[in-house]
Each structure stands twice: as structure tokens, then as C-alpha cells.
Backbone and ligand atoms as CSV (ligand in chain L), in Angstrom:
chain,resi,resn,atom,element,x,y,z
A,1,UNK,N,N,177.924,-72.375,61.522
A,1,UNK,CA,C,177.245,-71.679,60.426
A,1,UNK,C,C,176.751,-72.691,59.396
A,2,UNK,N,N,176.447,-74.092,59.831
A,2,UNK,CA,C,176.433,-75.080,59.155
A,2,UNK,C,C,175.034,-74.924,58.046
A,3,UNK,N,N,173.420,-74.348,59.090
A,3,UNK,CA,C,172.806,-73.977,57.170
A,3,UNK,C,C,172.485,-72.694,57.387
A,4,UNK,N,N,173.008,-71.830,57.119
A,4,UNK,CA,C,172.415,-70.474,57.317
A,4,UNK,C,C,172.332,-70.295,55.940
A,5,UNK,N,N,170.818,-70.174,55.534
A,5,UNK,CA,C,170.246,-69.452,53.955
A,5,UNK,C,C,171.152,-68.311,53.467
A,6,UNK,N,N,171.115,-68.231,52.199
A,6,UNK,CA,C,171.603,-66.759,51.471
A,6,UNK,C,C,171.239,-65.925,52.323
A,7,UNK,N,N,169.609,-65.748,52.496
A,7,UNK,CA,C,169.058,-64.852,52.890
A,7,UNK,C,C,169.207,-64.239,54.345
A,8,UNK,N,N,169.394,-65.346,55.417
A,8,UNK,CA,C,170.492,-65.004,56.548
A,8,UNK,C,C,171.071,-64.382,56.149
A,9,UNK,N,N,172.533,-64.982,55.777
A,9,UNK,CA,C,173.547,-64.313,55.394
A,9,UNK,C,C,173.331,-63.119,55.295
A,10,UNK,N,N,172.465,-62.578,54.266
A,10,UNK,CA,C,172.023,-60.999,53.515
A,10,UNK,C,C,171.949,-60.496,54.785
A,11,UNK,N,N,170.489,-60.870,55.890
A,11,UNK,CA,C,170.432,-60.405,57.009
A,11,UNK,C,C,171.311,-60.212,58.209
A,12,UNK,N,N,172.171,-61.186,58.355
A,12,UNK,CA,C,173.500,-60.867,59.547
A,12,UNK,C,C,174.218,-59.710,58.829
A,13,UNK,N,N,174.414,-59.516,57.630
A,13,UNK,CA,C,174.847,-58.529,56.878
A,13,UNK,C,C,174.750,-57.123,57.585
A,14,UNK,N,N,173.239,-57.098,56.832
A,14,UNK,CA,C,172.360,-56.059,56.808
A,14,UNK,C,C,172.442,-55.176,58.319
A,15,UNK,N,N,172.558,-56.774,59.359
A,15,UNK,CA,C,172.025,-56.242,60.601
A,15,UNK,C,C,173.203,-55.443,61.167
A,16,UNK,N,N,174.691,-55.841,60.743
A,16,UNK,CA,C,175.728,-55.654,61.676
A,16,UNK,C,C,175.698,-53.904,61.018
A,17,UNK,N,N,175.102,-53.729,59.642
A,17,UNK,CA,C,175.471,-52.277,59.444
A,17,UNK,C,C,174.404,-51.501,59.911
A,18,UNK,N,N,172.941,-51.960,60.238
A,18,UNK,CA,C,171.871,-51.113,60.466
A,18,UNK,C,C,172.402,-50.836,62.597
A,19,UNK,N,N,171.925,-49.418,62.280
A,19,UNK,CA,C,172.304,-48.328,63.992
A,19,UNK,C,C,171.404,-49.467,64.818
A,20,UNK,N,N,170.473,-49.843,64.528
A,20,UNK,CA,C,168.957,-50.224,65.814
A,20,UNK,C,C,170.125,-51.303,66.454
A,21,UNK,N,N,169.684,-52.082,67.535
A,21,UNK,CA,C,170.288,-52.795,68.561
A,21,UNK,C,C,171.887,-52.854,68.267
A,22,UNK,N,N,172.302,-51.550,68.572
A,22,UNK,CA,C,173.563,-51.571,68.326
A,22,UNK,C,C,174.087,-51.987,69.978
A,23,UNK,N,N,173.508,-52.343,71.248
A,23,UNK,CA,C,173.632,-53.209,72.160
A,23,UNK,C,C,174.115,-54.523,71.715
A,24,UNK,N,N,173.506,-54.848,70.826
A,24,UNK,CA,C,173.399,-56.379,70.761
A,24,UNK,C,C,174.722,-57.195,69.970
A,25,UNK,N,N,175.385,-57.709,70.662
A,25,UNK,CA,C,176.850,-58.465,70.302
A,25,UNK,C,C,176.766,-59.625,69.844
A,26,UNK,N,N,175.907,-60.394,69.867
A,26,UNK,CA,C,175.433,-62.094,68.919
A,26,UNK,C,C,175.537,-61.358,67.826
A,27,UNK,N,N,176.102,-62.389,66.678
A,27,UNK,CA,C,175.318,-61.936,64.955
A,27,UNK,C,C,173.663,-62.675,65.075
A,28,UNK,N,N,174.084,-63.983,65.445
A,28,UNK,CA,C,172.569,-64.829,65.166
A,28,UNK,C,C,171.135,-63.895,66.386
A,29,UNK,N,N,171.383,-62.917,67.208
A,29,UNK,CA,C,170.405,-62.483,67.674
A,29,UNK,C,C,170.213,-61.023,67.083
A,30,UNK,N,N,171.131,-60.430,66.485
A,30,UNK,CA,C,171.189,-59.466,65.851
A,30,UNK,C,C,170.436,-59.482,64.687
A,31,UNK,N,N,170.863,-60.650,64.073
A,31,UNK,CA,C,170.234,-60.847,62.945
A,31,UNK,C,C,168.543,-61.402,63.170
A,32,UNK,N,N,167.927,-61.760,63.789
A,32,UNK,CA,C,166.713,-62.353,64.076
A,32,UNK,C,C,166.164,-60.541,64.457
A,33,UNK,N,N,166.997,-59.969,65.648
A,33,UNK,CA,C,165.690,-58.930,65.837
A,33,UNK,C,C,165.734,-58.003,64.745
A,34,UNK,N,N,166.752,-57.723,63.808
A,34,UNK,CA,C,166.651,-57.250,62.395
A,34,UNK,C,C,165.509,-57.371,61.821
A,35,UNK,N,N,165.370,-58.704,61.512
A,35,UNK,CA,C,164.354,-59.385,60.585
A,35,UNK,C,C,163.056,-58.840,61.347
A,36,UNK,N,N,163.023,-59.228,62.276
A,36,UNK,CA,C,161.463,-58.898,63.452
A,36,UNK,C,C,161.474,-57.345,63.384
A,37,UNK,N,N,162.665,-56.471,63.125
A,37,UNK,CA,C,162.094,-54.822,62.996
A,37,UNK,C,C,161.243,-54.842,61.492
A,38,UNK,N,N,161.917,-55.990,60.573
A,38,UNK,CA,C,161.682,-55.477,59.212
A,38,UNK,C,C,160.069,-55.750,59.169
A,39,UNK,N,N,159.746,-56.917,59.739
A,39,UNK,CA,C,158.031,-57.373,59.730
A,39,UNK,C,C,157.324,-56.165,60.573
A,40,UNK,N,N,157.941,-55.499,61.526
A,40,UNK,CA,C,157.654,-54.963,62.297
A,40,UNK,C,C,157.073,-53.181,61.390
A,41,UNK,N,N,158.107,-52.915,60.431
A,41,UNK,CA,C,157.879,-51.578,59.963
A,41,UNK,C,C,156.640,-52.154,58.374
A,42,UNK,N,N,157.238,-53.356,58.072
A,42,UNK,CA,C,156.186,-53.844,56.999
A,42,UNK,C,C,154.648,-53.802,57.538
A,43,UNK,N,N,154.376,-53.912,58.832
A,43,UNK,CA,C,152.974,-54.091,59.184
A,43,UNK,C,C,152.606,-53.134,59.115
A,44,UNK,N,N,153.100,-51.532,59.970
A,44,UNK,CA,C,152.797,-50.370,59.937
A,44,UNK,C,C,152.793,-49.883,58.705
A,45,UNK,N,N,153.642,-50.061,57.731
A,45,UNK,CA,C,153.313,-49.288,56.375
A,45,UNK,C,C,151.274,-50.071,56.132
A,46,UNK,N,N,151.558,-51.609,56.504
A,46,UNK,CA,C,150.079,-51.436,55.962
A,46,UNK,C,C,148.863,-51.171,56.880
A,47,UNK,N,N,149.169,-51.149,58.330
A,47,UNK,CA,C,148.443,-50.579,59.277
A,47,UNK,C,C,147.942,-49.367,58.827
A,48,UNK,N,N,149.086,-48.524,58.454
A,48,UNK,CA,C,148.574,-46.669,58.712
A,48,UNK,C,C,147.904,-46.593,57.006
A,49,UNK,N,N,148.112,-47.502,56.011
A,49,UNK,CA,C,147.150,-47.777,54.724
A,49,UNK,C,C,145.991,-47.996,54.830
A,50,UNK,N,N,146.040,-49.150,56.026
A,50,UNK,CA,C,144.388,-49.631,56.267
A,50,UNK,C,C,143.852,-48.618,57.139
A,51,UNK,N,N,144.168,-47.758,58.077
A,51,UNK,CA,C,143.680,-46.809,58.692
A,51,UNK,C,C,143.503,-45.356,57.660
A,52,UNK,N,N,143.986,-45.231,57.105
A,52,UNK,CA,C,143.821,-44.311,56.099
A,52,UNK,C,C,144.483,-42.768,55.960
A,53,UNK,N,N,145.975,-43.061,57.475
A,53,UNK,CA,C,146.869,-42.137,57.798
A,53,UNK,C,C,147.947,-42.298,57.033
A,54,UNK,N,N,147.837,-43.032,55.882
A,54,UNK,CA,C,148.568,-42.258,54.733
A,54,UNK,C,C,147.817,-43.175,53.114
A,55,UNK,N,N,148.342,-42.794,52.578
A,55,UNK,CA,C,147.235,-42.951,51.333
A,55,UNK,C,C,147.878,-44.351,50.763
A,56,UNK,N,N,146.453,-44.949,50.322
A,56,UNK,CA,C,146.969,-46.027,49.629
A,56,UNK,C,C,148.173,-46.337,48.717
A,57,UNK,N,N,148.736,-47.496,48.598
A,57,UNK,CA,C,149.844,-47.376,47.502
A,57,UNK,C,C,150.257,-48.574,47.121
A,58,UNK,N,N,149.466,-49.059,45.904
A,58,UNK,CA,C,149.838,-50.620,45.742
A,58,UNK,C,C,150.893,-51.204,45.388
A,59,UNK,N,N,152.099,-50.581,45.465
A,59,UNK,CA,C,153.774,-50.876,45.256
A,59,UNK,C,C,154.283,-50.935,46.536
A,60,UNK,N,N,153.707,-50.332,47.252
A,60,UNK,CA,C,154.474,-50.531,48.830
A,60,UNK,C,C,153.653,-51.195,49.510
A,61,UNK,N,N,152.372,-51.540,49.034
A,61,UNK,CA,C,151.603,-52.491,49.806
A,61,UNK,C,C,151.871,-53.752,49.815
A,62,UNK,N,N,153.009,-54.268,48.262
A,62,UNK,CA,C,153.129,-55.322,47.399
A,62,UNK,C,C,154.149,-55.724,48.278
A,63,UNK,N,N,154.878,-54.769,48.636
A,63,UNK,CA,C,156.961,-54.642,48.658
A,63,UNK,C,C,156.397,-55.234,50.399
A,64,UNK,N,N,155.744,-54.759,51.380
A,64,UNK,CA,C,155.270,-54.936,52.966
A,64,UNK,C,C,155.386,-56.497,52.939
A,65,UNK,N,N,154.038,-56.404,52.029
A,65,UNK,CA,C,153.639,-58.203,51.995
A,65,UNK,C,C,154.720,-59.321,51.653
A,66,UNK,N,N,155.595,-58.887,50.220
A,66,UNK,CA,C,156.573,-60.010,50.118
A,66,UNK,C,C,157.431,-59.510,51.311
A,67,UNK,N,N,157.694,-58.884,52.118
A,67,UNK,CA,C,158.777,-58.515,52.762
A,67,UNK,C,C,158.409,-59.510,54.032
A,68,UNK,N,N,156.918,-59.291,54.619
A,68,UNK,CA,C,156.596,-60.584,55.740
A,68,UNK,C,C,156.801,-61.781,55.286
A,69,UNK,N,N,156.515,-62.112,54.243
A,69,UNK,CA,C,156.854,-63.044,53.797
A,69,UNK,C,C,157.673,-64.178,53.896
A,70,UNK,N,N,158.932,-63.453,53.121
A,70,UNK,CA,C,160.205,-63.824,53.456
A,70,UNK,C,C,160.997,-63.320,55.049
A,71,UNK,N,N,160.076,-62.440,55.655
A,71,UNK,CA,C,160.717,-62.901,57.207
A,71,UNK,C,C,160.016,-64.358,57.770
A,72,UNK,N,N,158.715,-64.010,57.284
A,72,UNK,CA,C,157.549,-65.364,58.155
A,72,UNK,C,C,159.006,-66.842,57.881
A,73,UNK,N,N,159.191,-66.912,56.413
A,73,UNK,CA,C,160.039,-67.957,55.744
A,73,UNK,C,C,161.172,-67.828,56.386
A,74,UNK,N,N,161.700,-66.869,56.913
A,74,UNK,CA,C,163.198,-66.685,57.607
A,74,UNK,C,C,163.174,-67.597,58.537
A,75,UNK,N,N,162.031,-67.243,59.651
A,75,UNK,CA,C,162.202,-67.100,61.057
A,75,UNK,C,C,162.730,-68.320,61.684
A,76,UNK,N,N,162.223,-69.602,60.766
A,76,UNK,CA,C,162.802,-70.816,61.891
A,76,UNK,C,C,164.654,-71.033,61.664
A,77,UNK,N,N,165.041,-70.471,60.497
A,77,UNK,CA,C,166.679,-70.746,60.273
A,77,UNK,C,C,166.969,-69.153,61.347
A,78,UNK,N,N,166.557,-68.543,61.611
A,78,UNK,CA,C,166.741,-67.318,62.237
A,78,UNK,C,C,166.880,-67.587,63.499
A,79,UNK,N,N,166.287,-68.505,64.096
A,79,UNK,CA,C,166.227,-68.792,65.323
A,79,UNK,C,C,166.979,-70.275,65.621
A,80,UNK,N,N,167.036,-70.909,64.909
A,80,UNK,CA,C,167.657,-72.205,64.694
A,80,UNK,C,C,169.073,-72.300,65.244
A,81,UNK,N,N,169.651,-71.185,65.358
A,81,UNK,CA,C,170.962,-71.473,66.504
A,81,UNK,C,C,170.462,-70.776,67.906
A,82,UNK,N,N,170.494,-71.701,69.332
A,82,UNK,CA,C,170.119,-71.370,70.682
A,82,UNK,C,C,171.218,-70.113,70.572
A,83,UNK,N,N,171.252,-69.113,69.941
A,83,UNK,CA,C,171.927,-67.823,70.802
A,83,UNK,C,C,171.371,-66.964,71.818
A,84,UNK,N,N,171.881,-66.576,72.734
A,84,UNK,CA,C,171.471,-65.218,73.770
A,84,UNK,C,C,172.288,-64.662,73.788
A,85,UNK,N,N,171.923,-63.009,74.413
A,85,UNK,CA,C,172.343,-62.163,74.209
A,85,UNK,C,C,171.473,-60.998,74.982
A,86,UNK,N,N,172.379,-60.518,76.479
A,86,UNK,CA,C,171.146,-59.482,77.127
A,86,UNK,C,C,170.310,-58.752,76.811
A,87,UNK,N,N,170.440,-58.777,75.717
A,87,UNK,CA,C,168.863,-57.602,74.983
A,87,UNK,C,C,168.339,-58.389,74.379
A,88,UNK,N,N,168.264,-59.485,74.182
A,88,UNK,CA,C,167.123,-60.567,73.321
A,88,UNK,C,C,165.995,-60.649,74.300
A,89,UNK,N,N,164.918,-60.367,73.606
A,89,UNK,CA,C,163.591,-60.772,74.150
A,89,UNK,C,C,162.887,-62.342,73.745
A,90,UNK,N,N,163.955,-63.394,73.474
A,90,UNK,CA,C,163.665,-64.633,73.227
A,90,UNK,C,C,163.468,-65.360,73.809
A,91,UNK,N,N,162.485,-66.066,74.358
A,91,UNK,CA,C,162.102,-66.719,75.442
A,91,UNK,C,C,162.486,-68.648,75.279
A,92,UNK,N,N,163.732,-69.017,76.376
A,92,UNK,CA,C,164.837,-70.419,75.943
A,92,UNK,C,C,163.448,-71.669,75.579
A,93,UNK,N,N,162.320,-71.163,76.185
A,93,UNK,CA,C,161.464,-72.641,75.509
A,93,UNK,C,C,161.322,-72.318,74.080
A,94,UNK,N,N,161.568,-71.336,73.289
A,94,UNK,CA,C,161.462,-71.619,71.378
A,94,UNK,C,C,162.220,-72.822,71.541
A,95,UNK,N,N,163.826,-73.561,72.113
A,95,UNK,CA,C,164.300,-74.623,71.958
A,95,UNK,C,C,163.834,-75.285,72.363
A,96,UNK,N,N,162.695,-75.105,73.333
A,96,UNK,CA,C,162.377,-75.957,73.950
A,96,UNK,C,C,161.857,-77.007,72.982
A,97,UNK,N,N,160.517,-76.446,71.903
A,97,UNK,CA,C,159.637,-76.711,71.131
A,97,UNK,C,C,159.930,-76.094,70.028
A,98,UNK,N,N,160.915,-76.271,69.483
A,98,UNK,CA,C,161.388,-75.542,68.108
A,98,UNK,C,C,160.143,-75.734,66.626
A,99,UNK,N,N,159.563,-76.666,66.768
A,99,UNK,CA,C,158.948,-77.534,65.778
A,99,UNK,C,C,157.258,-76.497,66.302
A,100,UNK,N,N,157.263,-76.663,67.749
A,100,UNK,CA,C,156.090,-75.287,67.717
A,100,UNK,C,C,155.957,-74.140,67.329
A,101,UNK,N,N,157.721,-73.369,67.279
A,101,UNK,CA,C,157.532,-72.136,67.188
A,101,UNK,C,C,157.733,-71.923,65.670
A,102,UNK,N,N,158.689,-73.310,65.072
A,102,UNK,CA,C,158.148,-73.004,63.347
A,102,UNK,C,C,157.099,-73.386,62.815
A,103,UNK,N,N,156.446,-73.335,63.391
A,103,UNK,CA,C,154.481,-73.935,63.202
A,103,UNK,C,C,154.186,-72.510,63.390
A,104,UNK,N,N,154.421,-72.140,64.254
A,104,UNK,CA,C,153.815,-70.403,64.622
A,104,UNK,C,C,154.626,-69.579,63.313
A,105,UNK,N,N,155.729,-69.849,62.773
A,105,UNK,CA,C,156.318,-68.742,61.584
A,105,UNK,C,C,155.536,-69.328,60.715
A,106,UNK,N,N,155.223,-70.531,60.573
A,106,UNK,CA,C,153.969,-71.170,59.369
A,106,UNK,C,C,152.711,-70.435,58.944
A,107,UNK,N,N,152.137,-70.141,60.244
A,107,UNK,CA,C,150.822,-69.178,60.535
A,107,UNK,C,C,151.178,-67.718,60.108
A,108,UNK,N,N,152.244,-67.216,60.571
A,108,UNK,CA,C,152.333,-65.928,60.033
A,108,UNK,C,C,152.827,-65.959,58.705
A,109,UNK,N,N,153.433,-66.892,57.775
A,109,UNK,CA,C,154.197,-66.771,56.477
A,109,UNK,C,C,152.163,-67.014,55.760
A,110,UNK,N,N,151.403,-68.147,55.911
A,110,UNK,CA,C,149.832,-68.047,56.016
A,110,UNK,C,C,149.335,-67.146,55.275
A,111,UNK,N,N,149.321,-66.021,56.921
A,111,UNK,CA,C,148.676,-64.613,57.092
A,111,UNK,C,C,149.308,-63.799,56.098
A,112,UNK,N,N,150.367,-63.930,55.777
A,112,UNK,CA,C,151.151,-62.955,54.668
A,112,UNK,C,C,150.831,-63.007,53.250
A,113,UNK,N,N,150.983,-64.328,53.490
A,113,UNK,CA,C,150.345,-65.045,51.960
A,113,UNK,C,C,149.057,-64.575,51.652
A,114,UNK,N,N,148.237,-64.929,52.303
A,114,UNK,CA,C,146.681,-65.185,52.364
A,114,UNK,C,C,146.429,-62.735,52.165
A,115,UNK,N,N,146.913,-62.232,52.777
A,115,UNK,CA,C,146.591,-60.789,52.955
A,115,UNK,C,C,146.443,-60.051,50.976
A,116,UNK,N,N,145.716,-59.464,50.770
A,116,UNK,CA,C,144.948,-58.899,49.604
A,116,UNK,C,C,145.477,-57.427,49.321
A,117,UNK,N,N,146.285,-57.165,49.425
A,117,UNK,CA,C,147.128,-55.350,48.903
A,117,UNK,C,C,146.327,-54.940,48.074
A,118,UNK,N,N,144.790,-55.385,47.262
A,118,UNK,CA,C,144.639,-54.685,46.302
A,118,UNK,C,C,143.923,-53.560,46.511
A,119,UNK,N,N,143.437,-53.464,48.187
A,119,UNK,CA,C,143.209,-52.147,48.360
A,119,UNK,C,C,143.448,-51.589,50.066
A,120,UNK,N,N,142.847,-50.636,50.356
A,120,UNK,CA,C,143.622,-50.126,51.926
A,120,UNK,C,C,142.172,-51.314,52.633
A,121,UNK,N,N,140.912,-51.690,52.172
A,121,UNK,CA,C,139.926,-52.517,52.783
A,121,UNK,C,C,140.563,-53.789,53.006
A,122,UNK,N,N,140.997,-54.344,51.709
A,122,UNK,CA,C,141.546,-55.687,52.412
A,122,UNK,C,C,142.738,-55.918,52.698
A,123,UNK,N,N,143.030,-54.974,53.107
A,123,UNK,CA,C,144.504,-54.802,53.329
A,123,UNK,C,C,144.243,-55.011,55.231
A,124,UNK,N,N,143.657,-54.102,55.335
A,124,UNK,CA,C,142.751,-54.005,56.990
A,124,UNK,C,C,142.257,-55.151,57.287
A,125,UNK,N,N,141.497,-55.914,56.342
A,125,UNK,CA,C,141.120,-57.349,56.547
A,125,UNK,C,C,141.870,-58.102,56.544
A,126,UNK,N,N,142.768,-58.272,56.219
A,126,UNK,CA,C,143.887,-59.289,56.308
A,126,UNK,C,C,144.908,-59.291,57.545
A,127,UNK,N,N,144.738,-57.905,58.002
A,127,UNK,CA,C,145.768,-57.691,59.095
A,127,UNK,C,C,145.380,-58.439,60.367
A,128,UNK,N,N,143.778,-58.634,60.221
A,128,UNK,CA,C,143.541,-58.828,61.855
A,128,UNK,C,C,143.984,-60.531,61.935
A,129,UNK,N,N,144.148,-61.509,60.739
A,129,UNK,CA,C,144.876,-62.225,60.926
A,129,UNK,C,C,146.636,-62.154,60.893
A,130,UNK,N,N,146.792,-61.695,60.166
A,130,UNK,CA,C,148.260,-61.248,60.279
A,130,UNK,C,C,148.692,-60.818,61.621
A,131,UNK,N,N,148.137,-59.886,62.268
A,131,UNK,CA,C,148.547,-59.590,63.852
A,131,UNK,C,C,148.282,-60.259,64.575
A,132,UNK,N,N,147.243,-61.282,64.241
A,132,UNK,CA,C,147.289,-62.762,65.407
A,132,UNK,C,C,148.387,-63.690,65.172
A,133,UNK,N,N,149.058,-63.347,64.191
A,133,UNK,CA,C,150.400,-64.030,64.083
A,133,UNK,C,C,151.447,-63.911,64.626
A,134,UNK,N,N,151.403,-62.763,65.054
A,134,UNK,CA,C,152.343,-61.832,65.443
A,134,UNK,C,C,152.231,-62.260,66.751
A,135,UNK,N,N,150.998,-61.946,67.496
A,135,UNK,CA,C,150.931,-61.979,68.546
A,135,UNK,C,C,150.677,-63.763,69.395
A,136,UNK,N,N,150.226,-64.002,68.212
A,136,UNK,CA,C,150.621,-65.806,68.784
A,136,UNK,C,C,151.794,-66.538,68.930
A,137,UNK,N,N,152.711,-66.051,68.438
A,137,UNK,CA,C,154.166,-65.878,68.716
A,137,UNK,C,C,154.705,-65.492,69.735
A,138,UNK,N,N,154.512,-63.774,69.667
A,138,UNK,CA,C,154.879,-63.210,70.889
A,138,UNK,C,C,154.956,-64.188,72.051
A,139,UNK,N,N,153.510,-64.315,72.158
A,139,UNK,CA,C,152.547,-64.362,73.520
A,139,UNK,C,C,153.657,-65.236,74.655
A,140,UNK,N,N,153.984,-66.664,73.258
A,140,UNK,CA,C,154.467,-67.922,74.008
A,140,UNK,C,C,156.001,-67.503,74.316
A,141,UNK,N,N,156.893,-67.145,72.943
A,141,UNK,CA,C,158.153,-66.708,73.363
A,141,UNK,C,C,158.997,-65.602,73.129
A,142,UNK,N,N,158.011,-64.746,73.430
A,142,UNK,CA,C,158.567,-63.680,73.492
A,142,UNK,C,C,158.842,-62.869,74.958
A,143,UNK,N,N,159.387,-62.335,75.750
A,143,UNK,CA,C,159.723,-61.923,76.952
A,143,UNK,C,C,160.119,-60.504,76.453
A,144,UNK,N,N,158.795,-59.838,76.889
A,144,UNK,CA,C,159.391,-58.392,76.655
A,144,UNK,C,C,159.927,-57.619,77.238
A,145,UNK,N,N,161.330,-56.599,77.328
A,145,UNK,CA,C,162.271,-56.186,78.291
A,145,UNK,C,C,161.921,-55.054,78.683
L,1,HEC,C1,C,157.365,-67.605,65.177
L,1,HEC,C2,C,157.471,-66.574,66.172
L,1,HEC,C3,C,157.259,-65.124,65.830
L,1,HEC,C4,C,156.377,-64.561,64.922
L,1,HEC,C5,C,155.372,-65.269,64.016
L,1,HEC,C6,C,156.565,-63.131,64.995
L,1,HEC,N1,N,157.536,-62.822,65.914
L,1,HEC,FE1,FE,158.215,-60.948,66.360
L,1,HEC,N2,N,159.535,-61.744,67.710
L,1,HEC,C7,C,159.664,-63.084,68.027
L,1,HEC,C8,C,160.693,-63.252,69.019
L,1,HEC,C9,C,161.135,-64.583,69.636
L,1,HEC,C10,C,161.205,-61.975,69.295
L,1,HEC,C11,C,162.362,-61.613,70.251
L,1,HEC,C12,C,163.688,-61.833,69.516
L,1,HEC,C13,C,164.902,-61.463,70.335
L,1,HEC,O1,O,164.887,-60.409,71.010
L,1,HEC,O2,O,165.909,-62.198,70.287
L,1,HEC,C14,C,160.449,-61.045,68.459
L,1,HEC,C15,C,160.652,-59.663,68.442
L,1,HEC,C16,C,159.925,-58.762,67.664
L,1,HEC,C17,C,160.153,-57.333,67.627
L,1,HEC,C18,C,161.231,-56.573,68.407
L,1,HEC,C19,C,162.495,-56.574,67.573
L,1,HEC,C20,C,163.599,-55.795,68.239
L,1,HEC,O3,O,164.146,-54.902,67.607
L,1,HEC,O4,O,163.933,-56.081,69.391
L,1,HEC,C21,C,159.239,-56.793,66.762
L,1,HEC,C22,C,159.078,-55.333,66.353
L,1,HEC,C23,C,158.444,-57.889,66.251
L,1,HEC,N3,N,158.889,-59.067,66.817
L,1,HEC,C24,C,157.413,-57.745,65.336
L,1,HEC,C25,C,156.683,-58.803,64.794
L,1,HEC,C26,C,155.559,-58.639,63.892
L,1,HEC,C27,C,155.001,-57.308,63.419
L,1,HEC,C28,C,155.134,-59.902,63.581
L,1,HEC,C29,C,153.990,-60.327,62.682
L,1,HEC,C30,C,153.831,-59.680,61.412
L,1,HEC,C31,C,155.978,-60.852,64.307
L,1,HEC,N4,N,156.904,-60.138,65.026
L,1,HEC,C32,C,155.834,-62.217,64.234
L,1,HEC,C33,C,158.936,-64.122,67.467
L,1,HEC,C34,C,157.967,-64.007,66.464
């Protein structure tokens, strides 16, 4: 547990009490797909904003964005211990190239940064980089089950 951030910490927390991958017996993989639900429900709040299936709202548009944020900033101490765990969809080359795949949380912390909440338009504009973040990630190490 030699550097695990506050903010880990908060998250292994968080994760051992939240129901979702209640499969999952690692803390350190528990805690990573935690974090990846939280970016995961942050996008959709601003997905279904920028689509216009629920109404704008510049406090939860604000709360989405710092929330990728600080996962984008999580992700390389998140992943930074080689854990597995049969329900991880983590693919063993992130160790391979650790220094690539925190180059890829670079791009998405970027996209988070760089995204405009001040309305549901550029909110939509910002996403289509933001989801290439997502998915430039995925693509390389992610193994979906
Ligand atoms: C730097 C790499 C990286 C980036 C960037 C990234 N992810 Fe992931 N994501 C992963 C990996 C690796 C996993 C599989 C983790 C595991 O199962 O141990 C994952 C898993 C997930 C999961 C499944 C979590 C679960 O409960 O099993 C969701 C949802 C997800 N990511 C959403 C996102 C979204 C949305 C973004 C962009 C806003 C994003 N991710 C950006 C690497 C990344």
C-alpha cells in the first residue's frame, strides 16, 4: 500500500461498500472498476444533456466534469498495483507499458479539462473528444467479458 493517494483510499472505501461488482474480491481491482463506473455514469449524465433526454443543468454538468477529472487523475495510481481478479476486464499489457496507459489517462484527464458545461451544445462538443478517450483506452487494454 506503499503510495496509494487519499483519494484511493476514499475509493477502495467507497468501493468495498457500493452493491456493483460485488464478485470482485481484489480491493485494488475493486477499486479501479469503481472509479471506471463513476466516469462511466459522469459521461451519461452529460451524454443524455447533450442529447437533450433530460434538461440541461449547469451544477451537475460542473459536478460530471470535475468528477472525470479526478478519475482521468486517479487512473494511473489505480492501476499501479498488477492486481487480477476474474471479473477484471484489464488487459496484463497496461504493465506491460504502464507509462502508455498513463499517457492514455493524460488524454482523457485533457478531454475533461478541455469539455465546456456551459451549455448542453458544448457539452456535446466536447464529448466526442472525451469518448475518444475512453475508447482509446479501452481499445488497447481493455478485454471485455
Ligand atoms: C487509461 C485507460 C482508460 C481510460 C482513459 C478509460 N478507461 Fe474505462 N476502463 C479501463 C480499464 C483497464 C477497464 C477494466 C478494469 C478492470 O476490469 O479491472 C475499464 C473499465 C471501464 C468500465 C467498466 C467498469 C466495471 O464496472 O466493470 C466502464 C463503465 C468504463 N471503463 C468507462 C470509461 C469511460 C466512460 C471513460 C472515459 C470518460 C473511460 N472508461 C476511460 C481503462 C480506461
Amino acid at each position: 500500500m506503499k503510495t496509494l493517494s487519499v483519494a484511493l483510499m476514499g475509493s477502495l472505501m467507497i468501493g468495498s461498500i457500493a452493491l456493483a461488482h460485488q464478485g470482485v474480491k481484489d480491493p485494488f481491482v475493486k477499486a479501479r472498476m469503481h472509479a471506471m463506473g463513476t466516469a462511466g455514469q459522469a459521461t451519461k449524465v452529460l451524454g443524455d444533456m447533450a442529447k437533450g433526454s433530460v434538461d440541461y443543468d449547469a451544477t451537475q454538468a460542473a459536478e460530471a466534469k470535475a468528477a472525470l477529472i479526478q478519475v482521468a487523475q486517479d487512473l494511473p495510481a489505480l492501476f499501479q498495483e498488477n492486481a487480477s481478479d476474474p471479473v477484471s476486464e484489464a488487459r496484463p499489457a497496461i504493465w506491460d507499458d504502464y507509462a502508455d496507459f498513463s499517457a492514455k489517462a493524460d488524454v482523457m484527464a485533457a478531454a475533461a479539462v478541455a469539455l465546456d458545461t456551459s451549455s448542453a451544445a458544448t457539452i456535446g462538443a466536447g464529448l466526442r473528444a472525451l469518448g475518444g478517450s475512453c475508447g482509446g483506452c479501452h481499445k488497447a487494454y481493455r478485454q471485455k467479458k
